[in-house]
PAPAZA-899059 format. One record per atom (N, C-alpha, C): residue in three letters; x, y, z. Coordinates in pm, whole numbers, plus 50000, padded with zeros to 5 digits. Example, Ala and Ser with C-alpha at 12.3 -4.5 7.8 and 13.67 -1.06 7.14 Angstrom:
BEGIN
Ala513194943150780 Ala512304955050780 Ala513204967050780 Ser512854977550708 Ser513674989450714 Ser512905000350787 
end
This chain:
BEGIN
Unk500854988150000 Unk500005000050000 Unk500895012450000 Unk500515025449945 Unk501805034849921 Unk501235043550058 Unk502205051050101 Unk501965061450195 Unk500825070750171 Unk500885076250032 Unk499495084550047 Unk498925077549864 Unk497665082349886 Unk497265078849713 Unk497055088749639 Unk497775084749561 Unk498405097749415 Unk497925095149327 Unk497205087449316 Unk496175079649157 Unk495265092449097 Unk494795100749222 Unk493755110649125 Unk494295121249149 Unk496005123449153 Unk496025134849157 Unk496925136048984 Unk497055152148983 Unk498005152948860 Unk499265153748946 Unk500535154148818 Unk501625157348843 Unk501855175048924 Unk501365180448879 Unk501305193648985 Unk500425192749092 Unk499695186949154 Unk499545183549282 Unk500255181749395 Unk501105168749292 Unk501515162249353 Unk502865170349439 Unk503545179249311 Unk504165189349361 Unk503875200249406 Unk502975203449448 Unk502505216949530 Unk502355208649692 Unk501915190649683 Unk501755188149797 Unk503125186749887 Unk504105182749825 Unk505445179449834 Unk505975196149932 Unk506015204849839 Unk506065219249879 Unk505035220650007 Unk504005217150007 Unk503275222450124 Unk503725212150288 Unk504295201550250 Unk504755193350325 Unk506155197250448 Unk506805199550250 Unk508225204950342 Unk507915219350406 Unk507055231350382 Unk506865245350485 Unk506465234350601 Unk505605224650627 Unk505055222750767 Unk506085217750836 Unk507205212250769 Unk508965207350824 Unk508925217250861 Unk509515227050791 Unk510665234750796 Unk510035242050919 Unk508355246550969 Unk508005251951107 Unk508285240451225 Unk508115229751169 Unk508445221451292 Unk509585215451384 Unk510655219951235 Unk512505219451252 Unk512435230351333 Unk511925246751329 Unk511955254951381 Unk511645251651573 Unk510455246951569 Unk510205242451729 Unk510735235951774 Unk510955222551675 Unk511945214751756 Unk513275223751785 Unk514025227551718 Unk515245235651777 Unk515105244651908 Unk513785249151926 Unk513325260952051 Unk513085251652152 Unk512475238952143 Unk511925231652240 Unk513505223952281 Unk513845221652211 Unk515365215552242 Unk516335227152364 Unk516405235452312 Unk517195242752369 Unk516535248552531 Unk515215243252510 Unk514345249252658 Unk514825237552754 Unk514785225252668 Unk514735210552762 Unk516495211852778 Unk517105219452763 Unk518465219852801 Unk518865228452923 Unk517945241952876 Unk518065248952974 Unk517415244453115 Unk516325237353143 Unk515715228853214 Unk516415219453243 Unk517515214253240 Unk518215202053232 Unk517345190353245 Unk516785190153155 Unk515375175353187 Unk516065162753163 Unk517255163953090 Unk517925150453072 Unk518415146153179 Unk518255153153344 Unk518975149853466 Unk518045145953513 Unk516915150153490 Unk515605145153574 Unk515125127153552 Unk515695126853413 Unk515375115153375 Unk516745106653381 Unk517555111353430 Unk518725101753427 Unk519185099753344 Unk519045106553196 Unk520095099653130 Unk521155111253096 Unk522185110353022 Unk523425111353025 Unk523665122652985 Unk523145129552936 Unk523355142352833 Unk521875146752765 Unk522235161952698 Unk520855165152625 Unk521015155052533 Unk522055151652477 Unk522615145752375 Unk521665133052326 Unk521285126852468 Unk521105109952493 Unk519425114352501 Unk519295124452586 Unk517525133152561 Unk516895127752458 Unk517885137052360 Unk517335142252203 Unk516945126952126 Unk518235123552183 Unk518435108752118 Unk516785099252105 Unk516545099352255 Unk515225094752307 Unk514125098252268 Unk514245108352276 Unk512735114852313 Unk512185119352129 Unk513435127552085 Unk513555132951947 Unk513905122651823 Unk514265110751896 Unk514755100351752 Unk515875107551631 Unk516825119351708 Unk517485128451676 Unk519245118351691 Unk520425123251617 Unk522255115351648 Unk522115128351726 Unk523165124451809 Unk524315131651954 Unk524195146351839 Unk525045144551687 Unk524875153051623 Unk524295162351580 Unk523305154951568 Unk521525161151479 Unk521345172951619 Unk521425164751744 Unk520725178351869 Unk522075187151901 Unk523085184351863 Unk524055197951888 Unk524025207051784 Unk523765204051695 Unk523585208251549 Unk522195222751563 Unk521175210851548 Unk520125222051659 Unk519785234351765 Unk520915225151851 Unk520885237451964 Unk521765249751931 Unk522755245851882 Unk523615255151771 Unk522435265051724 Unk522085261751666 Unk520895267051566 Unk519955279251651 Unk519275269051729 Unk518685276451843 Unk519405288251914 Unk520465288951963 Unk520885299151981 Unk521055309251924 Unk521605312151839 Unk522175319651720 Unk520725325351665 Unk519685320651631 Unk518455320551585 Unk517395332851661 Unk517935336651802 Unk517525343651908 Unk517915355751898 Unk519235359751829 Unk519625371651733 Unk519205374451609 Unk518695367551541 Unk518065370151425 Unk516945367151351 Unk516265380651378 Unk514375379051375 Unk513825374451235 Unk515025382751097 Unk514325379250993 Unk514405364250964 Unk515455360451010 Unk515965344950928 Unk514725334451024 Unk514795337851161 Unk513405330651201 Unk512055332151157 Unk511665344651101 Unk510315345551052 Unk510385339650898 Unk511605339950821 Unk511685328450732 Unk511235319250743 Unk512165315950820 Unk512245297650865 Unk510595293350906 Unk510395303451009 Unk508665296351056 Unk508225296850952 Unk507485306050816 Unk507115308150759 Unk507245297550611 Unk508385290850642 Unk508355277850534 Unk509225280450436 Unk509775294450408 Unk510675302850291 Unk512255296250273 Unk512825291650398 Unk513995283350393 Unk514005275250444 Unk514585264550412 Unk514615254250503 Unk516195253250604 Unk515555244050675 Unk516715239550767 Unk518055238450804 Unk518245231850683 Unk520035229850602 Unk520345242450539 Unk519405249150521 Unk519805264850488 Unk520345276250621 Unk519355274450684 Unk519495279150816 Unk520575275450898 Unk520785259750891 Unk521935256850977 Unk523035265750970 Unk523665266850821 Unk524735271150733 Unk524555288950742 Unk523525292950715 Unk523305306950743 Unk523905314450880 Unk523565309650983 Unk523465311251148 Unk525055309151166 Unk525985304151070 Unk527315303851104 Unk527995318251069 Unk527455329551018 Unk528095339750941 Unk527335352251005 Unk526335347750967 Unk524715357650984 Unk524645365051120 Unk524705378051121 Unk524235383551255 Unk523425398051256 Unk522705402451349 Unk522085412551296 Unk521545421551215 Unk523295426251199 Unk523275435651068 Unk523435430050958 Unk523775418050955 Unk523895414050780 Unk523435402650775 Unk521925401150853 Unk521295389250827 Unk520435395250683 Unk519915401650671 Unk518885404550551 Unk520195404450397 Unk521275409050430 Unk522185404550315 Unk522755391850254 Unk522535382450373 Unk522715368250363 Unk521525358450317 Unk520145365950367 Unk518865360950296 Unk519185361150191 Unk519685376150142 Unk519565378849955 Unk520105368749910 Unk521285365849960 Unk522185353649892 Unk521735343649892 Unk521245338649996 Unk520595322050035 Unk519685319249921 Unk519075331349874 Unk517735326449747 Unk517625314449641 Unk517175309049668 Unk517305302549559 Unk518835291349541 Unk519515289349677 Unk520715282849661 Unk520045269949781 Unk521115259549761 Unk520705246449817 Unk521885247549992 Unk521415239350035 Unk522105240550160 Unk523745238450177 Unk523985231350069 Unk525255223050007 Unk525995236549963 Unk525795244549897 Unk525395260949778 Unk526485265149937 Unk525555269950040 Unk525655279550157 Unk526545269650245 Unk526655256550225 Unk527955250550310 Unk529275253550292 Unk529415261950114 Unk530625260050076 Unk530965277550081 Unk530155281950069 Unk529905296450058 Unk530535303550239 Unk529895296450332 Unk530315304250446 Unk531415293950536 Unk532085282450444 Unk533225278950528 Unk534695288750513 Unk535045287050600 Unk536485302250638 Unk536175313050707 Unk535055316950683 Unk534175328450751 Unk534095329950876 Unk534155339050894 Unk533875342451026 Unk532465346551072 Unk532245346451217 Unk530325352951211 Unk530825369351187 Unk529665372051081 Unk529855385351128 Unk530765389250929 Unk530965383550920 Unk531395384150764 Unk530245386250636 Unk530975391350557 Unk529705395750440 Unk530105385350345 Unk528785382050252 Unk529105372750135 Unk530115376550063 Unk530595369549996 Unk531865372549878 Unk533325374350002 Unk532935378450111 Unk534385377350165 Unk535235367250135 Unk536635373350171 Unk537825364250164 Unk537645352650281 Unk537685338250301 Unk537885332750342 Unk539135328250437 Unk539135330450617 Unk540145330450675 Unk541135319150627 Unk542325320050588 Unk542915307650580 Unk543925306550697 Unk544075316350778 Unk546005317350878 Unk544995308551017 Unk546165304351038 Unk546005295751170 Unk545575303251268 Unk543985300951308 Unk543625312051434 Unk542865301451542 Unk542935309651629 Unk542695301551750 Unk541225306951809 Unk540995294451918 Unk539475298851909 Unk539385297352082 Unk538805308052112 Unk538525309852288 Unk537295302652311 Unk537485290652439 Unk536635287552492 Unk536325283952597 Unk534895283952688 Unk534645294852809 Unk533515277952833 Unk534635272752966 Unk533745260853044 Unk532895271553195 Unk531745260653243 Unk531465269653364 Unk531675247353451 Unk532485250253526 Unk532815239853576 Unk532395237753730 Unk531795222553772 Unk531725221653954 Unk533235220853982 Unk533335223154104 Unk534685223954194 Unk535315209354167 Unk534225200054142 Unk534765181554185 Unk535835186554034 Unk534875191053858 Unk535385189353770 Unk536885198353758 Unk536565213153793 Unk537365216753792 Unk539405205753860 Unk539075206253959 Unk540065196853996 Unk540265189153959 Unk539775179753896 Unk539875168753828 Unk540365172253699 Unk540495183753594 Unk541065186753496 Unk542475193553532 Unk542285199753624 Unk544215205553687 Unk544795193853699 Unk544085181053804 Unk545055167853793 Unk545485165053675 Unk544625160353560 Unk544705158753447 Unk546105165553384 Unk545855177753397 Unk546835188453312 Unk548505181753391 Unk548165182753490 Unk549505183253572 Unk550255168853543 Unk549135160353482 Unk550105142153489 Unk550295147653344 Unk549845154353226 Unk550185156253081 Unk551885164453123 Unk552145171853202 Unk553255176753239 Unk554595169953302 Unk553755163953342 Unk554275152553427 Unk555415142653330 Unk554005135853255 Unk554695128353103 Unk555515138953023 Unk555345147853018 Unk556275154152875 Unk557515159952905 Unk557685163253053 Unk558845172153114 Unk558885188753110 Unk557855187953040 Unk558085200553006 Unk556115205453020 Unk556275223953006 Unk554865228353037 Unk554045226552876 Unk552465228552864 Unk551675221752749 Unk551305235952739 Unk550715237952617 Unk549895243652571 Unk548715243452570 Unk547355251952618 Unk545875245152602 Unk545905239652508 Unk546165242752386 Unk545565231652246 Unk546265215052255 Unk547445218252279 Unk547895206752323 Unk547185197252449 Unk547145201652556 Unk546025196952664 Unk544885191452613 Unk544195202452493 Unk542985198452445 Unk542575183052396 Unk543875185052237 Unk543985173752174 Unk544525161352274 Unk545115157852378 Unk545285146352429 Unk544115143252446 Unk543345154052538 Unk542305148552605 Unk541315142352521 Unk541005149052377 Unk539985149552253 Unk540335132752257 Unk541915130552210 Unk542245118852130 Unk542085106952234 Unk542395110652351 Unk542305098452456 Unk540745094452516 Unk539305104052475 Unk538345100652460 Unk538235095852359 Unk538475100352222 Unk537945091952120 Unk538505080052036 Unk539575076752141 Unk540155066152102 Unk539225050252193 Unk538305057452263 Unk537265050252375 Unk538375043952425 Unk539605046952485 Unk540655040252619 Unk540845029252614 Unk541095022452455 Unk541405007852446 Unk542565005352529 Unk543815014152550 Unk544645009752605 Unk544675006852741 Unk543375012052846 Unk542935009453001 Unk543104997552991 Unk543684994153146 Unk543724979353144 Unk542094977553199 Unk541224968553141 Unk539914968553195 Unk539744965253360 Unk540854956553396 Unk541194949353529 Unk541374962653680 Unk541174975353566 Unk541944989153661 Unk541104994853732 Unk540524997053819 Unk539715007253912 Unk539525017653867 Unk538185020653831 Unk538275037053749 Unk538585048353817 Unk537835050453964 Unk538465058654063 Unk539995060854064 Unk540855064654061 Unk542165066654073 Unk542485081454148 Unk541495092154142 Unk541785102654223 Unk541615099054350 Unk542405105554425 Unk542465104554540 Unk541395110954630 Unk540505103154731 Unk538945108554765 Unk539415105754916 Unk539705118455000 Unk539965113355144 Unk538685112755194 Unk538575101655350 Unk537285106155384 Unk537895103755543 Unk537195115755662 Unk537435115355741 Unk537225107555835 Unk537675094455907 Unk537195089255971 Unk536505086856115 Unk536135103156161 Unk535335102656255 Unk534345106256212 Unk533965118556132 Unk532705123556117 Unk532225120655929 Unk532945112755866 Unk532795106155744 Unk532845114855644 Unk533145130755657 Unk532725133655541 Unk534655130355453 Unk533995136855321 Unk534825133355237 Unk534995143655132 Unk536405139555105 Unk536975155354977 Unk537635147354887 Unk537745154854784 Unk538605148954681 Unk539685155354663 Unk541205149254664 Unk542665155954658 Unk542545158054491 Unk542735170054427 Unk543645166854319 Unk543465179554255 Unk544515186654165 Unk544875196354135 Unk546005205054228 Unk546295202754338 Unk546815208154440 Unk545475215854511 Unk544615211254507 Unk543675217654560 Unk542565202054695 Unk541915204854763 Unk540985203554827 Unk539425206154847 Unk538845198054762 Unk537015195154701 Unk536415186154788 Unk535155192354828 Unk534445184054953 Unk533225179854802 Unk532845161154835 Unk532305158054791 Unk531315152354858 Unk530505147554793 Unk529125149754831 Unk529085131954859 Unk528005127854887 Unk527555113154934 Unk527265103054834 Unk526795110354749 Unk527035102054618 Unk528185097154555 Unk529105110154542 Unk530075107454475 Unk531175097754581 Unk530735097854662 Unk531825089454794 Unk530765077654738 Unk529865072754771 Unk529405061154698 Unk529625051854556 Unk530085063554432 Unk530505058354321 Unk531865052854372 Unk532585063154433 Unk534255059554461 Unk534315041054548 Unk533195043554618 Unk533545028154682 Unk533365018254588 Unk532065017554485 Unk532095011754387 Unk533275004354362 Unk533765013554294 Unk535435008354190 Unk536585016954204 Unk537075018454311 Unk538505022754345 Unk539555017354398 Unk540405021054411 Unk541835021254476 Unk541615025954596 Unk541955018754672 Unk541525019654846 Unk543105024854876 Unk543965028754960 Unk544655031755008 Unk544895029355180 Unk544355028255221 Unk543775026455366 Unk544085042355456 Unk544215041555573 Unk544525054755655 Unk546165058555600 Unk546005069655571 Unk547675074955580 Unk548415088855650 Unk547535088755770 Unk548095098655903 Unk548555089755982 Unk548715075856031 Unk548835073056116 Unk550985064856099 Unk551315062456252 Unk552885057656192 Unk553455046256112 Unk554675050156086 Unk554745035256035 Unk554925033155845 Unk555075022555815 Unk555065027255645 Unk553445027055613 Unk553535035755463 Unk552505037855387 Unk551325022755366 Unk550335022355399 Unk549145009455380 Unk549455005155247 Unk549604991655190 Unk549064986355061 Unk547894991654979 Unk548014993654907 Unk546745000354796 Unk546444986554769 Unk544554986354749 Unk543714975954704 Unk542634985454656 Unk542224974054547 Unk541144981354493 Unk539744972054509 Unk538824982654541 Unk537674972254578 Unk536844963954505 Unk537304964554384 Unk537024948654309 Unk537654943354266 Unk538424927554293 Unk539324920354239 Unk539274922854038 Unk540494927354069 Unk540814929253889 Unk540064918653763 Unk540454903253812 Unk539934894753748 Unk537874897553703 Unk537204902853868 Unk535674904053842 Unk535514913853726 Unk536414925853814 Unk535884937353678 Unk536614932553519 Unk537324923453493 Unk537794921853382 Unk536124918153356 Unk535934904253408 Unk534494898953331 Unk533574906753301 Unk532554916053438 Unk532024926053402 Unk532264935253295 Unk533254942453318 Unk533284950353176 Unk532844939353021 Unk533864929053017 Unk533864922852894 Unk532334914552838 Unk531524913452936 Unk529924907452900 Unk529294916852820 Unk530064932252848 Unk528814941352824 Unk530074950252711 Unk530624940152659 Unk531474941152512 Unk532064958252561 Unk532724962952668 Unk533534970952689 Unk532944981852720 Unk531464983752684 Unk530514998452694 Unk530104995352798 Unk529265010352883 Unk528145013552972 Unk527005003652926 Unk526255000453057 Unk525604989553042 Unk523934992853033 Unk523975008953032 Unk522525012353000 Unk522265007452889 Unk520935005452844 Unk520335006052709 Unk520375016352612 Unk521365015652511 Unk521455025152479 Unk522665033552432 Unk523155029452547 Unk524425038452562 Unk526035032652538 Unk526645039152459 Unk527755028352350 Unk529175032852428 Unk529115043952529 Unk530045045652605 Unk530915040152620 Unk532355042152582 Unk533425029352643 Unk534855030352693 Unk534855045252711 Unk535795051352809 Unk535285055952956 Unk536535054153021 Unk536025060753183 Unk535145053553191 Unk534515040553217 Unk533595035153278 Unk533575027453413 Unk533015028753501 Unk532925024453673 Unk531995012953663 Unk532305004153790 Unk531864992153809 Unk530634993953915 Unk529484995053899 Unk528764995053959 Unk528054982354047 Unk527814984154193 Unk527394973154291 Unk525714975554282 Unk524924973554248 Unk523194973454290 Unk523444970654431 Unk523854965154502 Unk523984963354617 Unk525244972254689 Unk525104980854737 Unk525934989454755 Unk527084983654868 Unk528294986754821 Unk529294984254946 Unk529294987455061 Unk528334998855054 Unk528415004055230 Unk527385002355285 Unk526434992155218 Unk525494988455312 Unk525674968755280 Unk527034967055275 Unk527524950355259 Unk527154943755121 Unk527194951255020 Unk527294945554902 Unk528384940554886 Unk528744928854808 Unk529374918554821 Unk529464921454614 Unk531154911054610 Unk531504910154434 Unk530864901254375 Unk529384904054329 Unk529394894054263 Unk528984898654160 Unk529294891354070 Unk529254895753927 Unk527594900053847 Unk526704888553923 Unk525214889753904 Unk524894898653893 Unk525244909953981 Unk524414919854084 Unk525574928254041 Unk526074934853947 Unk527474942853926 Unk527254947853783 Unk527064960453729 Unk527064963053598 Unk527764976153551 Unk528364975753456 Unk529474990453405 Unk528844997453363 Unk529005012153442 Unk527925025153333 Unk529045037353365 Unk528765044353238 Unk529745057553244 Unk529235064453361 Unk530235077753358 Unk530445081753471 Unk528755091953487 Unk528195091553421 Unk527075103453389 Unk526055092153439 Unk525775079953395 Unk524745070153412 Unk525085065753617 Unk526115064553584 Unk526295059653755 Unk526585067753840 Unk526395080553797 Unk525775092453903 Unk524755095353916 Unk523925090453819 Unk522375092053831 Unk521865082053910 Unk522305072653866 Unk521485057653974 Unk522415064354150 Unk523515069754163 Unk523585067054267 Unk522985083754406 Unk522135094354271 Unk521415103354351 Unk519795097754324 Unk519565086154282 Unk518115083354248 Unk517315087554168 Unk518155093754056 Unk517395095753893 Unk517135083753794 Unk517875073353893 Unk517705061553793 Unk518175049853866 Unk517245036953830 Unk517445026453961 Unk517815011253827 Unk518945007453901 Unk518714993253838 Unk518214981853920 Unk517414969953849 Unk517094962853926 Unk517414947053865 Unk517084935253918 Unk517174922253871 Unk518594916453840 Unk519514906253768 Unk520294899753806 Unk520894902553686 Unk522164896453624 Unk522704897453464 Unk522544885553414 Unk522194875153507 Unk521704861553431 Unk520174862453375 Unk519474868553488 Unk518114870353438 Unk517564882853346 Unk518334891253351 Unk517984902953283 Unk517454918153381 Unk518734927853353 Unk518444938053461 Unk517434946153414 Unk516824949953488 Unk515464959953442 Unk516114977153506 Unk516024984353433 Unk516285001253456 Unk515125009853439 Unk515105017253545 Unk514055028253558 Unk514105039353575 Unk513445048853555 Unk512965063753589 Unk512735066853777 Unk513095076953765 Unk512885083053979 Unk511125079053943 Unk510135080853829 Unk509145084253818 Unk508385065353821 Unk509585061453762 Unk509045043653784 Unk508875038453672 Unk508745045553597 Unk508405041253438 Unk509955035953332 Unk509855023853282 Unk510615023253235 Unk512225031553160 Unk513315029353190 Unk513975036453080 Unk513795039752974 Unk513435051852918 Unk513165054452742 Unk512095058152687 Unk511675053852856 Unk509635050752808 Unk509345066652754 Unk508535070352635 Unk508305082052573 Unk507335092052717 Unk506435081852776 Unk505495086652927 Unk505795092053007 Unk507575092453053 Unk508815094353200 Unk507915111153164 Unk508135110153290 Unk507465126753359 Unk508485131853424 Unk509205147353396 Unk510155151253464 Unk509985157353545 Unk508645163253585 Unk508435173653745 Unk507895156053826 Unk507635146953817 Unk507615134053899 Unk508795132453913 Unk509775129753814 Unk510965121853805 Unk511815130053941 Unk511705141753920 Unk512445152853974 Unk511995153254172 Unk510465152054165 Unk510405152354302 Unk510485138754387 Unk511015127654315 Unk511005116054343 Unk512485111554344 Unk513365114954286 Unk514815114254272 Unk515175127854463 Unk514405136354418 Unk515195149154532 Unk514445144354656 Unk513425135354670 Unk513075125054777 Unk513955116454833 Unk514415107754740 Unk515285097654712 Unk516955105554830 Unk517385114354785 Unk518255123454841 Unk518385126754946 Unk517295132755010 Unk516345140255143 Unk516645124755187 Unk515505112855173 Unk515735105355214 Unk517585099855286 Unk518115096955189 Unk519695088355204 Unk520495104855308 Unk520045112455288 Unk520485124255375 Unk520145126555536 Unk518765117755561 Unk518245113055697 Unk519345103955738 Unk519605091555660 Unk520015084555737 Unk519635069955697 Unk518615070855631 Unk517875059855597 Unk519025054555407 Unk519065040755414 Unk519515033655360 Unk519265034955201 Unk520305028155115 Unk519495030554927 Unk518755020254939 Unk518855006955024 Unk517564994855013 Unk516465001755094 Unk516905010555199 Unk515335012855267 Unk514775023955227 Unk515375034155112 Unk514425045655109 Unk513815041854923 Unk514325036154863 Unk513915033454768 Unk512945023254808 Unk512535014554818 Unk511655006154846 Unk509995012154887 Unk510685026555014 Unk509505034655081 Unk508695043654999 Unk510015046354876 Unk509035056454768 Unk508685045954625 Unk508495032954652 Unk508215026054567 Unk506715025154613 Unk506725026154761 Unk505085018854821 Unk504385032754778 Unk504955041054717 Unk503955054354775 Unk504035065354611 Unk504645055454520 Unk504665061454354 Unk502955065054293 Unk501815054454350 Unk501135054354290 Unk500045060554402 Unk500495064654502 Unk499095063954585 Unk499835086654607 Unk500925091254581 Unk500715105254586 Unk500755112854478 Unk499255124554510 Unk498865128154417 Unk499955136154281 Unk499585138654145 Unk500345139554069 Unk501285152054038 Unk500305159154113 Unk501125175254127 Unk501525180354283 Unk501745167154384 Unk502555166454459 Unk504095173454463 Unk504345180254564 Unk506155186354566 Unk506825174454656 Unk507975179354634 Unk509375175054711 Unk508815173954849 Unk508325180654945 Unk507735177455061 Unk506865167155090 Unk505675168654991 Unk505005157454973 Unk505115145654959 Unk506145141554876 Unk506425127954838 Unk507125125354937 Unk508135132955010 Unk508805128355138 Unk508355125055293 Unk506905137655278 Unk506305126955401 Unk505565116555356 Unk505285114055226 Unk504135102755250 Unk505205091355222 Unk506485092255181 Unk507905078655163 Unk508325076955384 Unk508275087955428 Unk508265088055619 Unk507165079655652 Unk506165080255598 Unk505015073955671 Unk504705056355612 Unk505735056655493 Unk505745040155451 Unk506845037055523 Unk507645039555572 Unk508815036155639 Unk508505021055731 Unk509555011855703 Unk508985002155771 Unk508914998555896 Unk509735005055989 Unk509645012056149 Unk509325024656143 Unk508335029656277 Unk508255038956311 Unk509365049356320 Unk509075063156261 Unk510105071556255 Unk509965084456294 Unk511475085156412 Unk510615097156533 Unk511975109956402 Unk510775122656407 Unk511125132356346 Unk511275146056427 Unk512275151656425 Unk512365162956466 Unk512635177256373 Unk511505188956448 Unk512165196756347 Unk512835204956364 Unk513095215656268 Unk514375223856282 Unk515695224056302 Unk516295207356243 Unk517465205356274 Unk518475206356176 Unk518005201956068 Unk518885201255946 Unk518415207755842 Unk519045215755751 Unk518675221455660 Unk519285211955495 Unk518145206055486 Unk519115198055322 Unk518405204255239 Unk517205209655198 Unk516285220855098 Unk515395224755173 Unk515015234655151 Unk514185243355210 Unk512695239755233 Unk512485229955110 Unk511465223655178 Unk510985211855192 Unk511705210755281 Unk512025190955348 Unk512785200455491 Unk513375210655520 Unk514495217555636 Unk513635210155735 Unk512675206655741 Unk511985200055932 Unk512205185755905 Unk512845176455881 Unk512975164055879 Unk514685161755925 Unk514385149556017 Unk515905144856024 Unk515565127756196 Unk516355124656064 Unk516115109656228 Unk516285114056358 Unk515745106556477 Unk516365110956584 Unk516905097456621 Unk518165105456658 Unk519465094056640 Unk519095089156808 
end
């Protein structure tokens, strides 16, 4: 059967329908690029646990890693320039025109770049504004001299440090000081080489994560600097690290062990052919060995109950944006804070969101990842749907499977959950 029936139409129909098809694209390429760039600014891809807008787009949009950077590109740039968007909505250019336009095009010489675009193919305007600079007029000379290009990270304290370490072992190896571009390209080439040369047998943790042993908290050494980390991230580290043991006390330095025998994580990694073990996700550098059964509440190596996810996936399962469940013989099942399958098109991100920052509140009382997940499992379907962060947390207190004496005004973890805390 054909997609549509063309039997009673003529040949100019058929092409006026074709034309009327692609304007309803070319407005809907338009939204999608606006709606993209909102669900970024929203970070909804955190709500749902997965890895990036990137992995979002992927999902939700049936969009490559490419296709939604490409976009959001777009989207931005697009916010400076009114005529080329009332084009674009309007059906007058398409997409691949626009992409290519938005690289040159700005204010003042967007209506001079329309003139040009007329009537040319996207391929036409690919070749037309490479060398260019933004901000260049058609017919310009094309930059050819080696120029350099400024660029502006906004980094957490954990990342920041963690890239000075970085820099400082590239210095380390060469004897001598690097250049950012140089810095850059290692780093570029040693991601996209996906780290065949890691020994898989290696503990991904390798920074150094002190944790105090009276009052537990914990920092991360590295950069020459000192980063207090959070409970999660001390949870990934037990995962799959290099233990060191105490090193204030006399005597020589403790044996380094790492908390999964080399041989387990060889297997683990290698079942799940070297990638992150989400659905989905082809990841195969920097990847951590994850326990479902957590080490610090006596999870044990076993391989069943043990699965590899990049560093983005196994920070989400371990603040409760995302839960794994079931065995690797039987087949692990992955979910949403909201309960709904991984991927599922249904995942709700103001649920996902007050059910993950539950999840948090919760493990921040005191209460366990087997006992507070379980409490907001009894209570997914029975609180109402436009329920807050408060809400879902007393009615996950009141499934609790012992009585739980609460006091308030003691702890401040968000502002609104600040009256909750065990009494020890």
């Amino acid at each position: 059967m054909p997609l549509v029936d063309h039997s009673h139409l003529s040949d100019k129909d058929v092409h006026a329908a074709c034309r009327e098809a692609a304007k309803r694209l070319h407005g809907a390429e338009l939204d999608l690029c606006g709606w993209l760039l909102a669900a970024e600014e929203r970070e909804l891809f955190s709500a749902f646990g997965y890895a990036s807008i990137y992995e979002y787009g992927e999902r939700v949009c049936g969009l490559s890693p490419r296709a939604v950077k490409d976009r959001l590109r777009v989207a931005r740039r697009l916010v400076e320039l009114p005529e080329v968007t009332a084009r674009f909505r309007a059906g007058e250019i398409g997409y691949t025109a626009v992409r290519e336009l938005v690289r040159t095009a700005t204010a003042d010489n967007e209506s001079e770049w329309l003139e040009e675009a007329s009537g040319r193919t996207g391929t036409e305007l690919s070749r037309m504004v490479r060398g260019l600079e933004r901000g260049a007029s058609p017919g310009d000379a094309p930059q050819v001299e080696d120029r350099t290009t400024r660029v502006s990270f906004e980094l957490s304290a954990q990342a920041h440090a963690l890239l000075q370490e970085a820099r400082a072992a590239m210095v380390r190896d060469a004897g001598e000081s690097v250049d950012d571009s140089a810095f850059a390209t290692e780093l570029a080439l040693a991601l996209l080489g996906g780290g065949g040369e890691r020994d898989a047998g290696k503990a991904a943790f390798q920074i150094a994560i002190a944790v105090d042993p009276v009052h537990g908290r914990a920092r991360m050494v590295a950069g020459g600097d000192s980063v207090p980390v959070d409970e999660a991230t001390l949870e990934m580290a037990r995962c799959d690290a290099t233990e060191i043991g105490r090193v204030d006390g006399p005597g020589e330095a403790p044996r380094a062990t790492q908390t999964i025998p080399p041989r387990v994580r060889r297997q683990v990694i290698a079942r799940h052919d070297g990638c992150c073990g989400m659905p989905g996700c082809f990841l195969s550098a920097f990847k951590h060995v994850h326990h479902c059964d957590l080490r610090s509440e006596g999870g044990q190596h076993d391989p069943e109950r043990m699965i590899p996810l990049c560093y983005q996936h196994h920070e989400a399962v371990h603040r409760g944006a995302l839960h794994i469940t079931g065995r690797y013989s039987t087949g692990f099942g992955f979910f949403h804070a909201d309960g709904r399958p991984y991927g599922a098109a249904d995942a709700d991100a103001r649920v996902a969101k007050a059910f993950s920052g539950a999840f948090e509140a919760l493990t921040s009382m005191g209460f366990k990842d087997k006992e507070a997940r379980p409490m907001l499992d009894a209570v997914r379907g029975e609180v109402p749907y436009d329920a807050d962060l408060a809400a879902v947390v007393q009615a996950a207190l009141r499934a609790a499977p012992a009585p739980v004496c609460v006091r308030e005004g003691v702890v401040a973890y968000l502002p609104s959950v600040a009256s909750y805390r065990l009494a020890g």
